[in-house]
C-alpha positions in Angstrom: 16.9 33.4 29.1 16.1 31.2 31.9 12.8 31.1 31.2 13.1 30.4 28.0 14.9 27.5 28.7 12.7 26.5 31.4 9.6 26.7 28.5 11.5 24.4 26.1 12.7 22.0 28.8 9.2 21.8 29.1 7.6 21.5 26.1 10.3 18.7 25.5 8.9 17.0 28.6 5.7 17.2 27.3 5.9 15.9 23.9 8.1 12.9 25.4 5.0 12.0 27.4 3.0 12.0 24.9 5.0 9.7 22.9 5.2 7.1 26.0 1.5 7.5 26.2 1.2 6.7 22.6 3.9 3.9 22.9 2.2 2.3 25.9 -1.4 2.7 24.7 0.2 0.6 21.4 1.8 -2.0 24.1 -1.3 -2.6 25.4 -0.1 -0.8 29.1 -2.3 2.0 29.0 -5.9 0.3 30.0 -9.3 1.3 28.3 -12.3 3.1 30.9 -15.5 0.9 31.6 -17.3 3.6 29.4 -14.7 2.7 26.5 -15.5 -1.2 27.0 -18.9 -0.7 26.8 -19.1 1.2 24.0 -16.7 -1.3 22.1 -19.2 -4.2 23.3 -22.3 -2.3 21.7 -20.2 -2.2 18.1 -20.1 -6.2 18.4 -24.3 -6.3 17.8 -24.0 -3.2 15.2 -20.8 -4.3 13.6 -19.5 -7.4 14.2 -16.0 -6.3 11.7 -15.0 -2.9 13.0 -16.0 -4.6 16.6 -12.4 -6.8 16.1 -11.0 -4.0 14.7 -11.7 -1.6 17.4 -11.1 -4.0 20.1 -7.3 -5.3 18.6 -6.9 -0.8 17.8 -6.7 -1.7 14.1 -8.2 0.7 11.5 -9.2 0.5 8.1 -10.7 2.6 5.1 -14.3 2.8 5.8 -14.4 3.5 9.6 -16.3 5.6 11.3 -14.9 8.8 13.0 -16.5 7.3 16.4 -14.7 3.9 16.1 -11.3 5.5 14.9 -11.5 7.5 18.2 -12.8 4.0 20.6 -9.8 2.0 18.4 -6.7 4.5 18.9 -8.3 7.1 21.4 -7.8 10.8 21.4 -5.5 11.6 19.3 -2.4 14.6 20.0 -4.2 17.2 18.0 -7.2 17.6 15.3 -6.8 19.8 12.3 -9.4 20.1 10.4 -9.3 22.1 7.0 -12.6 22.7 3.8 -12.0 22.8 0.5 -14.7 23.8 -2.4 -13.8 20.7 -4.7 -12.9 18.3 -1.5 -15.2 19.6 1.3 -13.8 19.1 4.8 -11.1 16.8 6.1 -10.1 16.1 9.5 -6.4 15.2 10.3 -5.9 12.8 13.0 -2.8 14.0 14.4 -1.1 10.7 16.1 2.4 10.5 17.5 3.7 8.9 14.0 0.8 8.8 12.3 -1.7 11.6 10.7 -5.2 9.6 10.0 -7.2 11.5 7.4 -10.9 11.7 8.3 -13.7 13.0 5.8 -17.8 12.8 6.0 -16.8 11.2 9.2 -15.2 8.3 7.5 -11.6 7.4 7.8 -10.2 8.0 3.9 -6.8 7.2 4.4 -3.6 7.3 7.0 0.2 8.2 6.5 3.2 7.2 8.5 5.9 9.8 9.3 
């Protein structure tokens, strides 16, 4: 029983980090790697849109897969599922937000 307890204590712990994380990376607390700001400055010349949008971790319809992941970084989880009529998705898995991802193009976004 006690390690049972112990196991959900810390899987509580664990989610409630992940939470802050995402909380603070939103505040603008949690600070993006040199490799990250480079990248972002490369998008300006290719893209001069998604370069705001990426650098002010906004996303829209349209993106690409590589600038959803530079705008709101790695994401909690990734599930990714085919379909014969659809082909495959890719679900973004967000702490209140699941980001839809397919032919590595962000379709859509829901807020739960």
């Amino acid at each position: 029983m006690k390690k049972l307890t112990l196991l959900f204590l810390c899987l509580i712990l664990c989610n409630c980090q992940l939470y802050i994380n995402e909380l603070n990376r939103q505040k603008g607390i949690i600070k993006r790697s040199p490799e990250e700001i480079s990248r972002i400055e490369q998008i300006k010349n290719e893209d001069f849109e998604n370069y705001n949008l990426v650098k002010n971790e906004k996303i829209i319809v349209g993106m690409s897969e590589e600038h959803l992941l530079l705008s709101w970084k790695k994401p909690k989880r990734i599930n990714e599922s085919c379909h014969s009529r659809v082909g495959c998705i890719k679900q973004y898995v967000y702490v209140d937000t699941y980001v839809y991802v397919k032919d590595g193009k962000v379709s859509s976004w829901s807020t739960h």
